[in-house]
N, C-alpha and C positions, 0 to 999 in steps of 0.2 A: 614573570607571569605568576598568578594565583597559583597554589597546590590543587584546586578546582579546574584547572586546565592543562595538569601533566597527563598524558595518554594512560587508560589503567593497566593496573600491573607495571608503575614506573619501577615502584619500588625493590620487585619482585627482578623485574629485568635489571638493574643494575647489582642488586644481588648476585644475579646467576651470570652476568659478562664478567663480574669483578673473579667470582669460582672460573671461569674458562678460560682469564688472562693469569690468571695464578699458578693455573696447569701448566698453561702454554709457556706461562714465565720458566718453571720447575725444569720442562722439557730443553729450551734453550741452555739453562744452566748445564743439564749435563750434556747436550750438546758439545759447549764450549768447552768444558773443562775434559770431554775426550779428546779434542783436538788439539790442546794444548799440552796433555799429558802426553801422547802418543807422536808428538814433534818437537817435542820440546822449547817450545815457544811460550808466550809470556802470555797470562791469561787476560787480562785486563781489557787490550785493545778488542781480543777475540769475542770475549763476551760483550762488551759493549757494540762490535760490530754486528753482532746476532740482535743484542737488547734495539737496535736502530732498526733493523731487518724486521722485527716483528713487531713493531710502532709503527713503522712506514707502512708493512702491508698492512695492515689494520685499517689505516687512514684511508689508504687506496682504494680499500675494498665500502669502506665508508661513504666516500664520496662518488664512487661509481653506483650509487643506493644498489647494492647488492639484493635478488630477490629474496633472500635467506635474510631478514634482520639484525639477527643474533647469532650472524655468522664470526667466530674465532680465528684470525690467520697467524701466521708463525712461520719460522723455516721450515723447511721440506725437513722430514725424519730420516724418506729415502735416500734422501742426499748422505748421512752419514756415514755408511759405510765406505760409499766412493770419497769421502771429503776426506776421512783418514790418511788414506794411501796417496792422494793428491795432496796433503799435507807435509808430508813425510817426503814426497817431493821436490817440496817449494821448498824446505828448508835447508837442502845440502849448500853447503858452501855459508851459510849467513854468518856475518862477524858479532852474531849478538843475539840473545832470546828478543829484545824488543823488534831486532830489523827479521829474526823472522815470523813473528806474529805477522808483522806487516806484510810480508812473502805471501804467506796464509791468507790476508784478508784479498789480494790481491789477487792469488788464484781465483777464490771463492766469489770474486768480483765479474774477475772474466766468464768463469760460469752462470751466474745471473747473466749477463748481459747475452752471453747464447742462448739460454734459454728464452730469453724474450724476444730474439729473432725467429728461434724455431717457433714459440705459439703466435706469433705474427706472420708467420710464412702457411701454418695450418689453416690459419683461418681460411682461406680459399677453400679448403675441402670440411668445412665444417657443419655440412648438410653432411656429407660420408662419417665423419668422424660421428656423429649423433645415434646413426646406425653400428658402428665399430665399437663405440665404446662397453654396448651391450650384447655383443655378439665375439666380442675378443675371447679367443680360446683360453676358458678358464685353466685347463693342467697346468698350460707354461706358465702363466701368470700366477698361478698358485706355486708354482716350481719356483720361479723368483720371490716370491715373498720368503718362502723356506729358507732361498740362500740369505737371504737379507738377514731375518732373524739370527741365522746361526753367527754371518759377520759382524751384527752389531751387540749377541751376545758375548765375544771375545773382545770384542772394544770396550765393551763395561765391565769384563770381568779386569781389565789391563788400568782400571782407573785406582778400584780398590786392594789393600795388599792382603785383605781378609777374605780373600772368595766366597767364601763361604759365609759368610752375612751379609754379604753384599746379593749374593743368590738368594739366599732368605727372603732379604724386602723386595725382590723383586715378582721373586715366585708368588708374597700375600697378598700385595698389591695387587696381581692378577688374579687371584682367589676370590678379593674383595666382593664380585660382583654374586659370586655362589653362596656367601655366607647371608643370615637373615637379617635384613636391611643393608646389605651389602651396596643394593644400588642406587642408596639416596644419593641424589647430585653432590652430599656436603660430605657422604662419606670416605672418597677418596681425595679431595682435595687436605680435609682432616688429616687423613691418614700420612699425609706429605710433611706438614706442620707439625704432628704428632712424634715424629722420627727425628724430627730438629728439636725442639723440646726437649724429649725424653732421653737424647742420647746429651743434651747440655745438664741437664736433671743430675745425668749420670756421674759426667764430669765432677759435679759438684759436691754429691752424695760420696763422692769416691776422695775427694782432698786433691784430685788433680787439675792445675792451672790449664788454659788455652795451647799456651808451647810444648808443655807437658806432650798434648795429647796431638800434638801436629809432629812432634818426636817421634811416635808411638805409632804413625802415620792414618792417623783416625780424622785427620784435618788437615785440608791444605794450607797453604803458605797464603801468611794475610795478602790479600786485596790491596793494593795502592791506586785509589781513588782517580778514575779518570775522566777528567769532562768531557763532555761532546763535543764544545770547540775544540779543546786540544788534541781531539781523535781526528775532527773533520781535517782539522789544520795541516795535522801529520799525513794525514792520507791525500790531500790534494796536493802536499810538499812531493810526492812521489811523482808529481808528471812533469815539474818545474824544474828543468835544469839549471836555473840560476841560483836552487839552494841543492844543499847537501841531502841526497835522495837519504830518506830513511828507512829503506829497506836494501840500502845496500846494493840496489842494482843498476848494470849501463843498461845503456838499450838492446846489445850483443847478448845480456843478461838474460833479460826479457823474452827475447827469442830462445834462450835458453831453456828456459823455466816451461814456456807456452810448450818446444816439444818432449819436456818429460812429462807432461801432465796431459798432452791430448789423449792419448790413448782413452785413460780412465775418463774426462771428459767427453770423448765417444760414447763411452761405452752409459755413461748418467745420463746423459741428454735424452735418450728413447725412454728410459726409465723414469724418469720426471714427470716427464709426457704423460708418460700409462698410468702412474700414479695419480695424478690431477684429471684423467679423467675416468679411471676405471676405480683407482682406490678413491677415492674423494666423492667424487661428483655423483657416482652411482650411488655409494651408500648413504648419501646425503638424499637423494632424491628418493630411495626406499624410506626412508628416515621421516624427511615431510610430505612426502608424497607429491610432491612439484614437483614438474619439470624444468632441468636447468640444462639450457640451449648452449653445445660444447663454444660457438663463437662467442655469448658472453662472458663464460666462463676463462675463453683464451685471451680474449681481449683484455678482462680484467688482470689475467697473471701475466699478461704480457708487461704491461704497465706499471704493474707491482714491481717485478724481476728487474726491470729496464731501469727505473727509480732507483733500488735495492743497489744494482750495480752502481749508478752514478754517485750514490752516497758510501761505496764500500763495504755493500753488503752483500747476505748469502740468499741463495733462492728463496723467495717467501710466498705461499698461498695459503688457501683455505685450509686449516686442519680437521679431523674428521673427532678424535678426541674430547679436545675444547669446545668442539662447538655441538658436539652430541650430548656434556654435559650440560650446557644452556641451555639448551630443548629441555632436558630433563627436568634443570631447575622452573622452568617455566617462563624463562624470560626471551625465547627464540623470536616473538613475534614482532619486538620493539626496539630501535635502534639505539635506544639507551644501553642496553645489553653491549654493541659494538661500541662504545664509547666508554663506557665502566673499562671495558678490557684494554682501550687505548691507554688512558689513565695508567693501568696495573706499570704495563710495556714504559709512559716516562717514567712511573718512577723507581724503576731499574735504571733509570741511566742515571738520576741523580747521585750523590757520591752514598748518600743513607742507604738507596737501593745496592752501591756496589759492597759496602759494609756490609749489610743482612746476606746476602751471598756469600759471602765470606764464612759465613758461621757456618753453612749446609757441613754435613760430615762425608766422606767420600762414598761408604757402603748406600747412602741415601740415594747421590746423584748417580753411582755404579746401579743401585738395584732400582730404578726410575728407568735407565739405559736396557736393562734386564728385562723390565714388565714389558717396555715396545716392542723388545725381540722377542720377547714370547707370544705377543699377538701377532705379529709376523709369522708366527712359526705355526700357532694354530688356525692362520688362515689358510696356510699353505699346505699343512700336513695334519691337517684336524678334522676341519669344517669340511673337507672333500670325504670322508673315510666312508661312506656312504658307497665311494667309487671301486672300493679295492672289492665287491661284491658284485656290483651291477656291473661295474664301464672298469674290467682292470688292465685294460691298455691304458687308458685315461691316468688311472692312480700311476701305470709305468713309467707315464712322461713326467709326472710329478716327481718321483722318484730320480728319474736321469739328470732333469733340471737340477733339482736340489745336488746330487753327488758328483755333478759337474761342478758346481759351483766352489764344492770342501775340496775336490781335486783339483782344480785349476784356477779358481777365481770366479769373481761376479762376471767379469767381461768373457770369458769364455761360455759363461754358464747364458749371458744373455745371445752369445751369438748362435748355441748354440735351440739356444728358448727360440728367438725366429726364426731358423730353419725348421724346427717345429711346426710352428707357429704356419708356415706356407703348408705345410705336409700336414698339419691337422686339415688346413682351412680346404685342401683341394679332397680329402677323401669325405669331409661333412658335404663339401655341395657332388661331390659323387653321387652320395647313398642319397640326395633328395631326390622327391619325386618328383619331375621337372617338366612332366605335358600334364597341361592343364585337359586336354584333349584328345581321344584318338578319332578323328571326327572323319575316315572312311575307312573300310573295315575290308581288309581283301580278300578274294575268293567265297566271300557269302553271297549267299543267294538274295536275291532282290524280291519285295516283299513291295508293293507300291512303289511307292519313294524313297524309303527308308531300305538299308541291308536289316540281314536280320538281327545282329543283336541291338538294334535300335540306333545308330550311330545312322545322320544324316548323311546322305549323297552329297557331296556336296558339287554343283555346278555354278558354272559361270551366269551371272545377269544378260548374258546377249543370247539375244531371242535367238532361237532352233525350231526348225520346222519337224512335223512330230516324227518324221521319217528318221530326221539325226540325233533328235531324244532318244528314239527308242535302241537306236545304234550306240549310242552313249552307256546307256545307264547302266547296263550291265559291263563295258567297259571302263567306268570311270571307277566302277566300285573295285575290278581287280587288276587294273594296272595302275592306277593312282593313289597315292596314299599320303595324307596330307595329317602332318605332325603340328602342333601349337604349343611351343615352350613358354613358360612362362617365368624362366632366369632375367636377370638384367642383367647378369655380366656371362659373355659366351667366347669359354676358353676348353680346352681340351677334356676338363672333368664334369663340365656340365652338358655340353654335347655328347659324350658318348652314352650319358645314360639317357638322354632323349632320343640317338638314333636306335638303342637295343629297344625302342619299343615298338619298333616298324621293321617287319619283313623286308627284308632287305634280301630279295630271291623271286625268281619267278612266280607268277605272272606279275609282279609289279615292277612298271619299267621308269615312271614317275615320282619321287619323291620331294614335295612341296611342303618348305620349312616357313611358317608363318612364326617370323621372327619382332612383331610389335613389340613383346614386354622389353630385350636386348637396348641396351645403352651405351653398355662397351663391348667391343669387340678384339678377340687375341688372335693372332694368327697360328697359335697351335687350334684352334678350332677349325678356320681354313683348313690346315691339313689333312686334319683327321676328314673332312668332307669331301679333298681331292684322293684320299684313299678306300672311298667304296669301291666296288664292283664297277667294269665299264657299263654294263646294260644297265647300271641306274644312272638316268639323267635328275641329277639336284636342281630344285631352282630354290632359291630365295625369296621370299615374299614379305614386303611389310617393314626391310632394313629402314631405320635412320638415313636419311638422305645421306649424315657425314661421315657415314661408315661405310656406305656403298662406294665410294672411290678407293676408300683404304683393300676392301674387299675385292674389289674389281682389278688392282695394281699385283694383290698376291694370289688372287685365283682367278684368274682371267675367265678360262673356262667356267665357272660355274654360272649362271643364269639366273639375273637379279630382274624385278618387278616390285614397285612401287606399293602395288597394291595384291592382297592374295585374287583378289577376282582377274585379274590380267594374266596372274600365272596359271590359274585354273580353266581361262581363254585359253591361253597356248596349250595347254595339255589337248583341250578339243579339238582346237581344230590341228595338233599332229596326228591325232587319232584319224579326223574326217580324213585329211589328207591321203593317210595311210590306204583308209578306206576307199575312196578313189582314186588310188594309183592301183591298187588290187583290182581293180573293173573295170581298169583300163580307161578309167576319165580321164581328163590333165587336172595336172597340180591348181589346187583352187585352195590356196590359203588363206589367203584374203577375201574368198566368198561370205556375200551376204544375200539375204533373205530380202529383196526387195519391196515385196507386198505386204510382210507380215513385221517388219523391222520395228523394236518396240525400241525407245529411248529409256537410257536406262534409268534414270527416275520414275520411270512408268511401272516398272516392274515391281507388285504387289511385296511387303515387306515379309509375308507370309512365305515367299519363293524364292527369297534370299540366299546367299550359297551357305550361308553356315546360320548353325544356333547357339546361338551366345548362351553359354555356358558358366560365364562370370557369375553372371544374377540368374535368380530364377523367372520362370515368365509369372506376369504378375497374374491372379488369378479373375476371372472374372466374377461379375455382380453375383451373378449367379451361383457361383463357387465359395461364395466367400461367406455368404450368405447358410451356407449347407455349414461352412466350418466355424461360423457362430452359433449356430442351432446346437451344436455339442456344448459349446463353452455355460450358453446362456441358454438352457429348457426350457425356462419360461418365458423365454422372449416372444414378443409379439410381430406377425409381420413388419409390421409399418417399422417395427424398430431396432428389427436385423435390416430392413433396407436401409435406414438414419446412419448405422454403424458400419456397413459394407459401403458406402458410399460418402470415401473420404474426403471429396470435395465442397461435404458439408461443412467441414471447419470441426468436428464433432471427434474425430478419427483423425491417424497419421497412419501412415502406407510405411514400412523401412525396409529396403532389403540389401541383404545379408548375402557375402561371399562365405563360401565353405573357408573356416580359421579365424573370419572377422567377431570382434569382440563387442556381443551385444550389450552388457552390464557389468560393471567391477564391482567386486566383493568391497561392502562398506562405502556406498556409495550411496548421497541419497537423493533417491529417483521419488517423481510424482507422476508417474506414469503407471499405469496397468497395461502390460504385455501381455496378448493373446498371438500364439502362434500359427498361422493359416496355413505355412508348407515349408519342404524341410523339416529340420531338428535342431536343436539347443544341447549340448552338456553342461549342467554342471558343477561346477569344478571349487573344491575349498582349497583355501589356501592358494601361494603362490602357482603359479603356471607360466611358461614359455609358449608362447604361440606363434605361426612364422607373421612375417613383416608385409604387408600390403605396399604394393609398389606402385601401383595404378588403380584407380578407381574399377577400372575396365580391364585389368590385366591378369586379376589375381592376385597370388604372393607366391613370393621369391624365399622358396626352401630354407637357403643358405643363409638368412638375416629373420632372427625371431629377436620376439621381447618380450619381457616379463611384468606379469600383472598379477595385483593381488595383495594378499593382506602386506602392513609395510614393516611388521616385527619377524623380520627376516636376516639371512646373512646375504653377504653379498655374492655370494657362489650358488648359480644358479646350476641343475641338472640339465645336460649334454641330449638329453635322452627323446624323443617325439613325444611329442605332445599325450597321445594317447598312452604312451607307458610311461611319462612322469611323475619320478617318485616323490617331486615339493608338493606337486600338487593334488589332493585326494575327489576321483571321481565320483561326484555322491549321488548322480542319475541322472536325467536328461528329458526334454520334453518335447512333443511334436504335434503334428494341426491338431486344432481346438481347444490345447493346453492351455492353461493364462497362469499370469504370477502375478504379484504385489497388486493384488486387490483393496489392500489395506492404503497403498497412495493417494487413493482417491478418496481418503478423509482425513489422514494426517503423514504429513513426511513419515519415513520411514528406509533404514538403510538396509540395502539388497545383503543379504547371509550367503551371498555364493557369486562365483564369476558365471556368466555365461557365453560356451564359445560356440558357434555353428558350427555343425560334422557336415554341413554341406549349405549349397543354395540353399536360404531360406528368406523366409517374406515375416514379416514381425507387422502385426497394427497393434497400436498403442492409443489410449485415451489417456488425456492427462487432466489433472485435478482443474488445473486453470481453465478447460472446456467444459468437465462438467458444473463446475461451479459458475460458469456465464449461462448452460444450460438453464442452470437452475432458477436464476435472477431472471432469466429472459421469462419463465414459467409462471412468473407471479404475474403478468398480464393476463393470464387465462389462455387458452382456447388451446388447438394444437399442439405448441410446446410443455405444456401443463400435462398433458396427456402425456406428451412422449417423456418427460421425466421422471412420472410417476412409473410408465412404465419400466423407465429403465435401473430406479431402486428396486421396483418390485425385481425384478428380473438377478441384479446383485444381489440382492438379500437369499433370494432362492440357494442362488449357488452356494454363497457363506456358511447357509444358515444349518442345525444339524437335525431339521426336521420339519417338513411341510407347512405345521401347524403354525409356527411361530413366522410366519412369511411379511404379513403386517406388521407386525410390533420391530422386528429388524429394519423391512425394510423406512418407518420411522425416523429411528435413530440415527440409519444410514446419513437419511435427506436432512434428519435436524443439524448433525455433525457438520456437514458439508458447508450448511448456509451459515 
């Protein structure tokens, strides 16, 4: 094809994939030559086994068209510290550095090939995983990264015998980004090439030869060329017993090797995990601000991994690194970016590639090992420091993780991190607020319909004669008490802070659990229900049909209904009953109302037993009408009725649950928001806000997400939303309000998040109606009119003085057309 038909910015993206696979390249180097110093095996097969590893993912991730274009993959980093000690493993007994490199690739193989059944086997929960990966308790996960760092710091200091310069370039490296132009895409890649260079400069400047300075142990021991076939050869020779296995092992062997290395395999495999999708994937999606759906994302490393092992390789996905320098350099958007970096990956395996590796000096590849463990270390014990002030139980878990880890090891420190990890996760959905509703109110007085502090009665749909109304009402309000959780999963710490919100004490002898939002169900939750007081009878209303048998098998006794109206039926008529067994009537439980019997579709929506509390009730013509008059002063009848009536096509109606996220910071909107009812905050910078579970349902305390500007870390704050210290509250707006006025002439991006502090109603005019407005006007008559009126009416509001009303509102209309 023409140079006229490469996508733009070709040039640019093969630039900046060539910098990401140079990284990634550097990063494998010392990869390989820790595992090969620290086992004493033969570097050659290892690092070609890595240089194949991160070729193959590369391709993988290529061909799956990855939503990230100028996405960088490579071995896992996390995998190094476990990959040491499973190295050192594999290697007891081998009659040869070659047979146990091959030991080493072998492990490293079986590893890949588990981890591609574990992200194959997730994929079934990877709607859950989507919500976890953002709501995974930051300490422990910050507490492992600490340990990590500290392990992989002592595995780079064990590569070079100068510690001390080897700490040096690791520590500048990591500085790079703080110095002035520190963070040009070119400048650390430079900095890597700079240190090979200059320390051969040195050699030379110095009179000392190559042997010289591998004597001197400044250099390791030359490189002996090894091809791919002869790697593939060798490594497929290890499953054929008709040749002489090259790794030295029987099958007795094998079984051998697999139980000194599970353990630490155990213990990587959860860690892999939470790295590709909490270290990876999140700062990736802060990064470009996409969304990346955890089942392609598993799918894709499933495939990688699975490949990775059949070829003799080690875990390979997406790096965060590599491919954050591609963004930078500007080549993220175009697949040539993933292909420049392939390129880098073969030729590393050609023999010229394994010669240039040769040259690197060891304090390079030691202080490259260094800079990783230092970002490990300041994700874990840096980026939180915020916590040892606000949350210092939080920084304590951080702290335990990490000095579990230098005490006992990573596999202590992680089993130790998910016992955490349960005991953070049960006391976060403790402390949330978990009824959406307290929607009957006990021992207040009756006021109409309504108890007094405004909280509806709520009754059943089946017609009552006014005689059992009026018997009712003031019973239903203090013997009945009817709670609306709005958790989806109902286990022992989410129910007990829903029942402390209900009198649980005379006079209430009814207490009616509308359990809609509930998805999964624990049987410590059961428990705690069959351990009230005998005089409260529970019932259940609203369960999942497939949780009512699980429910009904372990609490027999409690008292399930389908629907909360059926349960709110039974509560009456045990009341009526009561009431005529007291007067000496007979039992009439099943009495009905023959003459006045309504069907319950006939029952007016206005007399319904509850008021939905999700949404707000939407305002009428009339209403809405009084809350445009504020917005727009100069409006004219005819054209607050145009705008209060969104069935013109003119207007958009939106309504808003209390936490739902009306607009993201930097976002750009062509709409003009006016707020009718409710309130708006908001909010600069990042914010957590909780997770909507249902349209209809609310949100689920225990599951938030983060929105907001994307020059962030990955460590979000632990803290409710209203006292978030990422995010700064800079005001909030409520009926009659309006924002981005200015959309409705030229795009323009939103400078703040906006979240509702409660029920709120949002109409919105967008550019693309009033600009049909506009066109439809140039006919004349009616529409003409109401256009004019509605710049004049804009212009009013904008403008910063009466007098200039015309000449704005002009510009307005000229702009627009």
């Amino acid at each position: 094809p023409s140079m006229a038909a490469l996508p733009e910015g070709f040039a640019k993206a093969v630039v900046a994939g060539a910098l990401g696979g140079l990284v990634g390249l550097f990063r494998c180097v010392a990869f390989g030559l820790c595992y090969a110093t620290n086992s004493g095996a033969e570097v050659e097969p290892i690092l070609v086994s890595l240089f194949l590893s991160g070729l193959t993912a590369q391709l993988v991730y290529l061909y799956r068209r990855h939503p990230l274009p100028g996405i960088i993959a490579g071995p896992a980093s996390v995998a190094v510290p476990f990959t040491v000690p499973i190295a050192r493993a594999a290697v007891e007994g081998a009659p040869s550095a070659n047979a146990a490199a091959m030991r080493v690739i072998l492990a490293t193989s079986i590893v890949s090939g588990l981890n591609a059944a574990i992200c194959k086997l997730c994929m079934s929960f990877a709607k859950h995983l989507d919500v976890a990966k953002a709501t995974f308790p930051q300490p422990v996960l910050q507490g492992l990264f600490a340990a990590l760092g500290v392990s992989l710091t002592m595995d780079g200091l064990g590569i070079c015998p100068n510690m001390l310069l080897a700490l040096a370039a690791g520590v500048i490296s990591r500085a790079l980004p703080f110095l002035p132009g520190g963070k040009h895409p070119l400048t650390f890649p430079s900095w890597l090439v700079l240190q090979v260079a200059g320390f051969h400069v040195f050699l030379l400047f110095s009179g000392l030869s190559l042997e010289e300075g591998r004597e001197r142990g400044w250099l390791f021991e030359p490189f002996q060329a090894v091809s791919l076939p002869t790697f593939l050869a060798k490594w497929l020779s290890i499953f054929d017993p008709a040749v002489e296995n090259p790794a030295g092992l029987g099958l007795t062997d094998v079984w051998g090797l697999l139980g000194r290395v599970l353990p630490l395999v155990v213990a990587l495999l959860p860690m892999l995990l939470l790295d590709l999708l909490v270290g990876c994937t999140l700062p990736l999606e802060v990064l470009t601000r996409r969304s990346l759906p955890c089942e392609g994302e598993l799918r894709t490393c499933s495939f990688s991994s699975f490949v990775c092992s059949l070829l003799g390789g080690n875990v390979s996905y997406v790096t965060v690194s590599p491919t954050k320098l591609t963004y930078d350099a500007g080549g993220g958007e175009v697949f040539a970016a993933g292909w420049a970096a392939a390129s880098i990956w073969a030729f590393a395996l050609t023999p010229y590639g394994t010669k240039l590796v040769g040259l690197c000096p060891r304090f390079m590849v030691a202080g490259l090992l260094i800079y990783i463990s230092l970002g490990f270390l300041m994700e874990g014990l840096y980026a939180p420091r915020r916590l040892m002030r606000e949350a210092p139980v939080e920084y304590g878990v951080i702290l335990f993780t990490f000095l579990v880890s230098v005490w006992q090891g990573l596999a202590h420190a992680i089993f130790c991190g998910f016992l955490l990890l349960a005991v953070l996760f049960t006391v976060r959905y403790a402390r949330g607020a978990h009824v959406t509703q307290l929607a009957q109110s006990a021992g207040t007085a009756i006021e109409g319909s309504e108890v007094g502090d405004g909280h509806h009665v709520l009754r059943s749909k089946k017609y009552r004669s006014h005689e059992d109304w009026r018997f009712l009402q003031p019973d239903l309000a203090r013997k009945v008490f009817v709670l609306r959780t709005n958790v989806s999963h109902l286990f022992f710490a989410s129910i007990t802070p829903t029942l402390s919100q209900a009198p649980l004490q005379p006079p209430v002898r009814f207490l009616i659990l509308d359990l809609s939002s509930v998805r999964t169900l624990d049987s410590s939750a059961l428990a705690v229900l069959q351990a009230l007081p005998p005089f409260i009878t529970v019932l259940l209303a609203a369960l999942p049909k497939k949780l009512r048998s699980t429910s009904r098998s372990i609490a027999p006794h409690l008292r399930q209904f389908a629907f909360l109206d059926d349960a709110l039926e039974w509560c009456e008529e045990q009341l009526l009953w009561e009431r005529r067994r007291g007067e000496g009537a007979s039992s009439s439980s099943n009495h009905r109302e023959p003459q006045h019997f309504w069907r319950r579709h006939d029952i007016p929506q206005s007399g319904r037993r509850i008021a939905d509390v999700a949404f707000p009730c939407r305002l009428t013509l009339e209403e809405t009408c009084n809350v445009l008059q504020q917005c727009f002063e100069a409006a004219t009848p005819s054209l607050l009725q145009c705008l209060a009536d969104d069935t013109l096509g003119l207007t958009k109606r939106r309504m808003l649950q209390a936490f739902e996220v009306a607009f993201e910071e930097h976002h750009h909107g062509s709409n003009m928001v006016i707020c009718l009812s409710g309130s708006l905050s908001l909010y600069k910078g990042p914010i957590r806000v909780p997770q909507l579970i249902h349209p209809t349902l609310g949100v689920d305390p225990g599951v938030k997400v983060g929105i907001g500007t994307p020059n962030v870390t990955t460590t979000f704050s632990s803290e409710d939303l209203a006292q978030s210290s990422v995010g700064q509250r800079i005001g909030s707006i409520g009926p009659g309000d309006a924002l981005f006025e200015a959309a409705l002439v030229r795009p323009c991006a939103c400078a703040y998040s906006g979240v509702a502090d409660e029920p709120t109603e949002l109409l919105t005019i967008s550019r693309a109606a009033v600009a049909e407005m506009d066109r439809a006007s140039a006919a004349g008559g009616e529409m003409s009119r109401l256009a004019t009126d509605f710049w004049k009416a804009l212009a009013y509001r904008v403008s910063s003085s009466r007098d200039d009303v015309e000449v704005v509102s002009r510009a307005h209309r000229n702009m627009s057309l």
